[in-house]
N, C-alpha and C positions, 0 to 999 in steps of 0.2 A: 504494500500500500504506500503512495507516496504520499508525503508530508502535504498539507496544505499551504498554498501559498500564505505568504505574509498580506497581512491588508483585508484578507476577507471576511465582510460580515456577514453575519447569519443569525434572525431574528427567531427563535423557535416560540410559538402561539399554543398555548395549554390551558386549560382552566386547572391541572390536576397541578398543585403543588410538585409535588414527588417525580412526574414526567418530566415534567418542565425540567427539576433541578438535574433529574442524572441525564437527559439528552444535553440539556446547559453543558454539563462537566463532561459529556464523552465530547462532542463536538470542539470543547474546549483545549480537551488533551490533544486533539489532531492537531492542534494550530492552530482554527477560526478563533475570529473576533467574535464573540457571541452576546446577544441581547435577549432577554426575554420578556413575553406579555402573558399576562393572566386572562386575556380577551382579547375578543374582535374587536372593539373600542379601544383599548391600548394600544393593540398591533396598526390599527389607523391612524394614531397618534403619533408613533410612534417611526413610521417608514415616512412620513409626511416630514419629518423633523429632522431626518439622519440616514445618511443613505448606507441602503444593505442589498448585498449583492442577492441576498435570496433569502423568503421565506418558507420555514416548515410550520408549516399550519393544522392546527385539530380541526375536525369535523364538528364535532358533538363540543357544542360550547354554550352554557347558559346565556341569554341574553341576544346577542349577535352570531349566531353560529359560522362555520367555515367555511361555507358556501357563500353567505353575504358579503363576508370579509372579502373572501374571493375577489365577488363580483364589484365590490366596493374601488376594489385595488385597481384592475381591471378598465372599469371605466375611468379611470383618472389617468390626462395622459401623461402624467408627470409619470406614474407608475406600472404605464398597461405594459413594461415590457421586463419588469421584475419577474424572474423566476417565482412562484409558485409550489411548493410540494406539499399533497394532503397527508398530511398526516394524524392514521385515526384507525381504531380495535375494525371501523367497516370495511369488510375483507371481499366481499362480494362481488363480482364480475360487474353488474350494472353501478355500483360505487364510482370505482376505478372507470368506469368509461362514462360515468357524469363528470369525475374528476377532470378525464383529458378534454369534456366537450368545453367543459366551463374556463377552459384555460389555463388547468395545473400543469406544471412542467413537470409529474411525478405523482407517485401516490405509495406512500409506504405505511406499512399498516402494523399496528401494534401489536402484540409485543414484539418489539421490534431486536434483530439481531445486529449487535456494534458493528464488524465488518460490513454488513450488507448496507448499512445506513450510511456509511462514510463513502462505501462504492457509489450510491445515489446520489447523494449530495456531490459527491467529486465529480460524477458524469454530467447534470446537470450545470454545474458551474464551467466545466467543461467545455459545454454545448454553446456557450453565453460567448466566450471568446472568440 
Protein backbone atom coordinates (compact mmCIF):
# COMPACT_ATOMS: atom_id res chain seq x y z
CA UNK A 1 0.00 0.00 0.00
CA UNK A 2 1.50 3.39 -0.69
CA UNK A 3 1.78 6.19 1.65
CA UNK A 4 -0.77 8.94 1.04
CA UNK A 5 0.29 11.91 -0.39
CA UNK A 6 1.18 14.89 1.94
CA UNK A 7 -1.70 17.61 1.69
CA UNK A 8 -4.66 15.56 1.47
CA UNK A 9 -7.88 16.12 3.03
CA UNK A 10 -10.48 13.83 3.95
CA UNK A 11 -13.74 14.85 5.67
CA UNK A 12 -15.25 11.57 7.03
CA UNK A 13 -19.40 12.36 7.87
CA UNK A 14 -20.81 9.96 10.87
CA UNK A 15 -23.45 10.48 13.34
CA UNK A 16 -21.99 7.28 15.20
CA UNK A 17 -19.27 8.72 17.61
CA UNK A 18 -17.06 5.59 17.62
CA UNK A 19 -17.11 5.21 13.53
CA UNK A 20 -16.33 8.48 13.13
CA UNK A 21 -13.22 8.36 15.76
CA UNK A 22 -11.56 4.90 14.53
CA UNK A 23 -12.06 5.75 10.45
CA UNK A 24 -10.64 9.45 11.82
CA UNK A 25 -7.45 7.51 13.22
CA UNK A 26 -7.17 4.79 10.46
CA UNK A 27 -7.28 7.31 7.73
CA UNK A 28 -5.06 9.39 9.87
CA UNK A 29 -2.28 6.61 10.23
CA UNK A 30 -2.17 6.47 6.36
CA UNK A 31 -1.14 10.00 6.04
CA UNK A 32 -4.50 12.04 5.30
CA UNK A 33 -5.23 15.39 6.78
CA UNK A 34 -8.47 14.33 8.27
CA UNK A 35 -11.69 16.31 9.54
CA UNK A 36 -14.70 15.14 10.98
CA UNK A 37 -18.60 15.89 11.00
CA UNK A 38 -21.33 14.54 13.28
CA UNK A 39 -23.94 15.52 10.22
CA UNK A 40 -25.17 16.40 7.16
CA UNK A 41 -25.26 20.03 8.49
CA UNK A 42 -21.74 20.17 9.71
CA UNK A 43 -20.35 18.33 6.74
CA UNK A 44 -22.01 21.59 4.71
CA UNK A 45 -20.48 23.76 6.84
CA UNK A 46 -17.80 22.50 6.98
CA UNK A 47 -16.59 21.68 2.92
CA UNK A 48 -18.12 25.33 2.40
CA UNK A 49 -15.40 26.69 4.72
CA UNK A 50 -12.03 24.42 4.00
CA UNK A 51 -11.23 22.72 1.18
CA UNK A 52 -11.17 18.67 1.14
CA UNK A 53 -10.05 16.62 -1.43
CA UNK A 54 -12.95 14.07 -0.66
CA UNK A 55 -15.69 13.02 1.34
CA UNK A 56 -16.77 9.63 3.15
CA UNK A 57 -20.18 10.16 3.85
CA UNK A 58 -22.94 7.93 6.11
CA UNK A 59 -26.13 7.13 4.64
CA UNK A 60 -28.28 6.69 7.79
CA UNK A 61 -27.95 10.08 9.43
CA UNK A 62 -30.48 11.69 11.85
CA UNK A 63 -31.71 14.93 10.79
CA UNK A 64 -30.07 15.43 7.03
CA UNK A 65 -29.26 12.02 5.99
CA UNK A 66 -26.51 11.03 3.14
CA UNK A 67 -28.38 11.35 0.27
CA UNK A 68 -29.30 15.01 0.91
CA UNK A 69 -25.87 15.95 1.89
CA UNK A 70 -25.01 14.39 -1.28
CA UNK A 71 -27.20 16.17 -3.29
CA UNK A 72 -26.68 19.26 -1.36
CA UNK A 73 -22.89 19.19 -2.24
CA UNK A 74 -23.60 18.39 -5.76
CA UNK A 75 -25.61 21.13 -6.68
CA UNK A 76 -23.32 23.71 -5.56
CA UNK A 77 -20.87 24.55 -8.18
CA UNK A 78 -18.28 25.41 -5.99
CA UNK A 79 -18.58 21.66 -4.91
CA UNK A 80 -20.24 19.56 -7.67
CA UNK A 81 -16.82 18.09 -8.45
CA UNK A 82 -15.77 16.92 -4.82
CA UNK A 83 -15.36 13.22 -4.62
CA UNK A 84 -18.07 11.64 -2.92
CA UNK A 85 -17.81 8.09 -1.09
CA UNK A 86 -21.04 6.58 0.70
CA UNK A 87 -20.20 5.21 3.24
CA UNK A 88 -22.80 3.11 5.32
CA UNK A 89 -23.84 -0.81 7.01
CA UNK A 90 -26.57 -0.49 3.36
CA UNK A 91 -24.91 -3.22 1.42
CA UNK A 92 -27.48 -3.88 -1.10
CA UNK A 93 -27.14 -3.92 -4.92
CA UNK A 94 -29.88 -1.16 -5.43
CA UNK A 95 -27.89 1.06 -2.54
CA UNK A 96 -24.77 1.18 -4.28
CA UNK A 97 -26.34 1.95 -7.64
CA UNK A 98 -28.53 4.97 -6.09
CA UNK A 99 -25.05 5.64 -4.75
CA UNK A 100 -23.25 5.82 -8.22
CA UNK A 101 -26.64 7.42 -9.87
CA UNK A 102 -26.79 10.34 -7.22
CA UNK A 103 -23.04 11.10 -7.83
CA UNK A 104 -20.84 9.01 -5.37
CA UNK A 105 -17.53 8.42 -6.54
CA UNK A 106 -17.61 5.06 -4.35
CA UNK A 107 -19.76 3.33 -1.83
CA UNK A 108 -18.04 1.30 0.89
CA UNK A 109 -20.01 -0.34 3.39
CA UNK A 110 -19.69 -1.06 6.87
CA UNK A 111 -18.08 -2.92 8.71
CA UNK A 112 -15.75 -1.81 6.84
CA UNK A 113 -12.13 -3.78 6.25
CA UNK A 114 -8.70 -1.10 6.85
CA UNK A 115 -6.97 -2.24 3.69
CA UNK A 116 -9.97 -2.20 1.48
CA UNK A 117 -10.89 1.28 2.74
CA UNK A 118 -7.57 2.89 2.07
CA UNK A 119 -7.58 0.95 -1.56
CA UNK A 120 -10.87 3.01 -2.10
CA UNK A 121 -10.17 6.03 -0.90
CA UNK A 122 -6.48 6.00 -2.77
CA UNK A 123 -8.38 4.96 -6.03
CA UNK A 124 -10.62 7.53 -5.91
CA UNK A 125 -8.38 10.34 -5.19
CA UNK A 126 -6.47 8.77 -7.67
CA UNK A 127 -9.03 9.00 -10.25
CA UNK A 128 -9.24 13.01 -9.21
CA UNK A 129 -5.69 13.74 -10.63
Amino acid sequence: MNPAPDGIRILVVDDDPDIRGLTTTVLADAGYEVGSAGSGDQALRDVAERRYDLVLLDVNMPGMDGWETLRLIRADDALADLPVVMFTVKGELHDKVQGLQEGAADYVTKPFVVDQLLERVGRVLEGRR
